[in-house]
C-alpha positions in Angstrom: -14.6 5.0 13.7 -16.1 7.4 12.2 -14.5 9.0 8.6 -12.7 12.4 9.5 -14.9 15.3 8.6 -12.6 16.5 5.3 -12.3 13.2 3.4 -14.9 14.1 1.4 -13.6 17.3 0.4 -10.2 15.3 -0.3 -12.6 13.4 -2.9 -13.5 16.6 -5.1 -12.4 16.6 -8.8 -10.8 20.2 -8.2 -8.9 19.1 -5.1 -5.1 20.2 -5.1 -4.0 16.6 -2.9 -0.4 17.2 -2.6 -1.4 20.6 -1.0 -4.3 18.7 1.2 -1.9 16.1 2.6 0.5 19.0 3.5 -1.5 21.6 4.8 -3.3 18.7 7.2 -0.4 17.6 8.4 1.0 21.4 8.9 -2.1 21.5 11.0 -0.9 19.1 13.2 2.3 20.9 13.4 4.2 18.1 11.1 6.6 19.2 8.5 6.5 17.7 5.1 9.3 18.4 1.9 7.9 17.3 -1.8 10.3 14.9 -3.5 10.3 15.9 -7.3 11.3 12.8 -9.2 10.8 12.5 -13.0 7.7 14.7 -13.1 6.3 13.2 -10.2 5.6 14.6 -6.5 6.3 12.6 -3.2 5.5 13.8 0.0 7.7 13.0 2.7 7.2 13.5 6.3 9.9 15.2 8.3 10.2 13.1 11.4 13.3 15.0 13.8 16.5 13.5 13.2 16.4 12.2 16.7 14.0 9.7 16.2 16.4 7.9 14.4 18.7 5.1 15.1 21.2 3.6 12.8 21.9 0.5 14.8 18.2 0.0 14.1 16.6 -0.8 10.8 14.4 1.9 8.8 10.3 0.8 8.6 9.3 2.9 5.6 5.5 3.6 5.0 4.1 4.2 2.0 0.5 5.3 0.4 0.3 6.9 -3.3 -1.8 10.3 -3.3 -3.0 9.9 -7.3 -5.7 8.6 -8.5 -7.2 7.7 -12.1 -9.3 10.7 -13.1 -12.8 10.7 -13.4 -12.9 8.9 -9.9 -13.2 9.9 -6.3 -10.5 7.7 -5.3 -12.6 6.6 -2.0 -10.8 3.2 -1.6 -7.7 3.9 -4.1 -6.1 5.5 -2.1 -7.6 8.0 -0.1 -7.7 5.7 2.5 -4.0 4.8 2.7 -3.6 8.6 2.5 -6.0 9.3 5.5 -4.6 6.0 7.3 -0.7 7.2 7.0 -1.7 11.1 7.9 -3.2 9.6 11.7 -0.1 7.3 12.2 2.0 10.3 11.2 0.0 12.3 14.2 0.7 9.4 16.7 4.3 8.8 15.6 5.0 12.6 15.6 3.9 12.6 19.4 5.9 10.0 20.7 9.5 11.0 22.5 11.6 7.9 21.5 13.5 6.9 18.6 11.4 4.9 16.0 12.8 5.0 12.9 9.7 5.4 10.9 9.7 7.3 7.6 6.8 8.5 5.6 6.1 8.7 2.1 3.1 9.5 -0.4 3.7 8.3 -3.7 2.8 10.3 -6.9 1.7 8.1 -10.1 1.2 4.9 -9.0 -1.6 4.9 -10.9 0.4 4.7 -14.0 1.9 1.4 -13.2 -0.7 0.4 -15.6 1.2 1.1 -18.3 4.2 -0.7 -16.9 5.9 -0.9 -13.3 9.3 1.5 -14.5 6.1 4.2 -15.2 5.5 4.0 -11.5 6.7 7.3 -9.6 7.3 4.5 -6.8 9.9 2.9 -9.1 11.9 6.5 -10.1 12.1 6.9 -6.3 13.3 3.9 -4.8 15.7 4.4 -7.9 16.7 7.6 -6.4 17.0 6.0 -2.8 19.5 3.9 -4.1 21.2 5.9 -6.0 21.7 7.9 -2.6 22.4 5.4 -0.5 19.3 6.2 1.0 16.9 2.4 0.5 17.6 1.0 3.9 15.3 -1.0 5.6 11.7 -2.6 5.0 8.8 -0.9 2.7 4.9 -1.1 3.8 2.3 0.1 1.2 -0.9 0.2 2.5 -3.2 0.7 -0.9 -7.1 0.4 -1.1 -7.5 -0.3 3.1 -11.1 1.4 3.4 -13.2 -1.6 3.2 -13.6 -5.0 4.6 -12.5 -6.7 7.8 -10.2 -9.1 6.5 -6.4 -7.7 6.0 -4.5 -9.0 2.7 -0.5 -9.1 2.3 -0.7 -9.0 -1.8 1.6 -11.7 -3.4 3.9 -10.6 -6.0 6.1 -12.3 -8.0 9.9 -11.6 -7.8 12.2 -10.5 -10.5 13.6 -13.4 -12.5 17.4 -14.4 -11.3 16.8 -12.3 -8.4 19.7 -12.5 -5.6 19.4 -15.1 -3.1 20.0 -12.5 -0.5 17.2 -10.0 -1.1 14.8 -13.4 -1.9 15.8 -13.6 2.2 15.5 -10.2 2.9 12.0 -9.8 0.9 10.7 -13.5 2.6 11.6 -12.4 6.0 9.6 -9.2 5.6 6.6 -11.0 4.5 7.0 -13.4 7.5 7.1 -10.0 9.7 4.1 -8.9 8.3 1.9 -11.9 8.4 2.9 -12.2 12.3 1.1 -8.5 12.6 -1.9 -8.9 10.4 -2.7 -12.4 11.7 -3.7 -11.0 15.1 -6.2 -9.1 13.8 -7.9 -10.9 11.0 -10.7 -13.4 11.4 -9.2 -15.7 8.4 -6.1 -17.4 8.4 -2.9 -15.4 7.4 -3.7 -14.8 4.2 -1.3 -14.1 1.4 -3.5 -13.4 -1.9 -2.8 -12.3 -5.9 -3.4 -9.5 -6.4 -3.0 -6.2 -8.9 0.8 -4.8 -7.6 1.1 -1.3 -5.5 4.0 0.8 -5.4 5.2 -2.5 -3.6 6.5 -3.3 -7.7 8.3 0.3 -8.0 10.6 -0.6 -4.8 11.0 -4.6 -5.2 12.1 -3.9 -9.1 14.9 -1.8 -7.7 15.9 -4.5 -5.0 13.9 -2.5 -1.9 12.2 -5.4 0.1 8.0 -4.4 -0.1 5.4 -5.5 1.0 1.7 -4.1 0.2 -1.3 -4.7 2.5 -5.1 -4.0 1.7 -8.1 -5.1 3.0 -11.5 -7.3 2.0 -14.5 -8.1 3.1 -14.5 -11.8 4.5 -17.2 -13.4 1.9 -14.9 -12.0 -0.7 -11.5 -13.3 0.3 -13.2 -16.5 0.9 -15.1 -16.6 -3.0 -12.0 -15.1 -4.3 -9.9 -18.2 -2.8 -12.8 -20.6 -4.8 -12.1 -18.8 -7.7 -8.7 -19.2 -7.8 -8.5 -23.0 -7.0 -11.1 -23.4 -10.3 -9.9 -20.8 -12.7 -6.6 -21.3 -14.7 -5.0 -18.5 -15.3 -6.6 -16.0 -12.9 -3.6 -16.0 -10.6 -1.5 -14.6 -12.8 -4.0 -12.5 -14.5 -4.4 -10.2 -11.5 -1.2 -9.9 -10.2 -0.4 -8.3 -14.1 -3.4 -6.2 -14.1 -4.5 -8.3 -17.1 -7.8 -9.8 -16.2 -8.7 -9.2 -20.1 -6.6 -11.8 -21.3 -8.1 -14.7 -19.2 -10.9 -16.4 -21.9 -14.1 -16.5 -21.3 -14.7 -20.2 -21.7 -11.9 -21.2 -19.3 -15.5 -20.2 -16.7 -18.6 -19.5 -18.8 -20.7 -19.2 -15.9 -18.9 -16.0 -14.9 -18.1 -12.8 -16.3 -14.7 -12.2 -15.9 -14.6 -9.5 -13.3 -17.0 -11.3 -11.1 -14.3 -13.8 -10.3 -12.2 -11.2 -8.3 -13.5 -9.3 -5.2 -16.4 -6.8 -5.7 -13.8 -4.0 -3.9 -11.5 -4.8 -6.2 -14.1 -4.2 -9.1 -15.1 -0.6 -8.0 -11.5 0.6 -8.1 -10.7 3.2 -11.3 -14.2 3.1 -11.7 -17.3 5.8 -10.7 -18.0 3.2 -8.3 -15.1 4.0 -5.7 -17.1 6.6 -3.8 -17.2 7.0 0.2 -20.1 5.1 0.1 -18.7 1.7 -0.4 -15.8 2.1 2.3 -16.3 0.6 5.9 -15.3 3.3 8.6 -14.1 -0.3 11.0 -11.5 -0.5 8.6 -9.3 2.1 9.3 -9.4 0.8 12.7 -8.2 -2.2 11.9 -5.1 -0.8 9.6 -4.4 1.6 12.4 -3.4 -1.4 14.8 -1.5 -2.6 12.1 0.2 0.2 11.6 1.0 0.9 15.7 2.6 -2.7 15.6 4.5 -2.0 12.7 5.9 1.0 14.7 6.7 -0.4 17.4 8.9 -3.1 15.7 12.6 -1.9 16.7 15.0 -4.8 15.6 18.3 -4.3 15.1 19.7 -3.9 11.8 21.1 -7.7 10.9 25.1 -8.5 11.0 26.1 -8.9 7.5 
């Protein structure tokens, strides 16, 4: 597959992306309405009500729009942008009910600074305040590169509720039974630095985030994390500074994660580094995910 012919201009420094994402989607005669949420502005795609079932549950996907300046944002997340504007094409044109929903986040980037600074986090607040958080969350973050797709572990709240541990392990399941069929590694369920997947699963929304990695990396990365205390838990905080030095003096510390993973917020996630096969591979994904119409379970 070959990259669409405006991703690059998606990548300029002067580009106006909430505008992009709704003026290509307007091209493909899909509606969108902005979300304002605490400053931040979410792009939701306005499916006809009659593609909607309440006796079936909601499938809610989600890709964040911002990126940290200074950056193209090739990987992080153009591509979860470009991959969620072709499924919106596809789920637009089909005449049945699928009870899909599409969101692009605004300021996930800021999670950095804590996951209630998220714009993910203020708006699965919102959805709950509405009654409006049914159903299961996919993020798809950083899926331009590698042929190897990753579920990202996350750790749950502390003394979270037995239910939505259920709710949150069966989603998880759901989703390795999709990815496996198209990855050449086991089902693979790796740390690794949280999404907007945080925002929704702080606020009781069962997430799950999906990116993907070249196979030598995934299979380093899985030596590294056998051998280096610490790294785990490192990466899954977006603290990779606090693991020391000596617990591997061979490495320096960001060669024990995945080089993809190392170009992200930095001048290094450019077009160049992103593998055109894997939108291909996320777009199967996404077409499974789709077509999964269970009904909502008896409480």
């Amino acid at each position: 597959m070959a990259l669409p012919s405006d991703y690059l201009d998606f990548l300029q420094p002067d580009c106006d992306r909430k505008e992009f994402i709704q003026k290509r989607l307007m091209d493909c005669g899909i509606k969108s309405s902005v979300l304002v949420i605490e400053g931040k502005n979410h792009i939701y795609v306005d499916f006809a009500s009659s593609c909607y079932n309440p006796q079936y549950k909601l499938k809610t996907l989600v890709a964040h729009y911002d990126r940290v300046p200074g950056t193209q944002g090739a990987n992080d997340n153009s591509s979860g942008v470009f991959a969620l504007i072709e499924a919106a094409k596809k789920i637009a044109a089909l005449d049945t009910i699928h009870n899909v929903r599409i969101i692009f986040t605004d300021g996930e980037e800021e999670g950095r600074f804590g996951v209630a600074s998220q714009g993910a986090f203020s708006l699965a607040k919102k959805l709950r305040e509405l009654n409006f958080d049914e159903g299961d969350i996919f993020v798809f973050d950083c899926i331009g590169r590698g042929d190897v797709p990753v579920i990202c572990e996350i750790d749950l709240p502390p003394k979270v509720e037995k239910n939505f541990a259920r709710k949150y392990q069966t989603l998880v399941s759901q989703t390795q039974n999709v990815v496996s069929r198209y990855s050449p590694l086991p089902n693979l369920v790796l740390p690794s630095s949280f999404s907007d997947n945080a925002g929704f699963v702080a606020n009781g929304i069962p997430a799950v985030a999906i990116t993907m990695l070249p196979k030598d990396e995934v299979i380093n990365y899985m030596s590294n994390l056998k051998r280096i205390p610490g790294l785990r838990q490192s990466v899954m905080n977006r603290r990779l500074e606090d693991i020391p030095s000596k617990v591997a003096p061979e490495y320096i510390l960001r060669e024990s994660i995945p080089l993809t993973w190392r170009y992200i917020h930095t001048e290094f996630d450019k077009v160049t580094t992103l593998t055109p096969n894997s939108f291909n591979i996320i777009s199967k994904i996404i077409d499974d995910i789709v077509r999964l119409n269970y009904l909502k379970p008896v409480m």
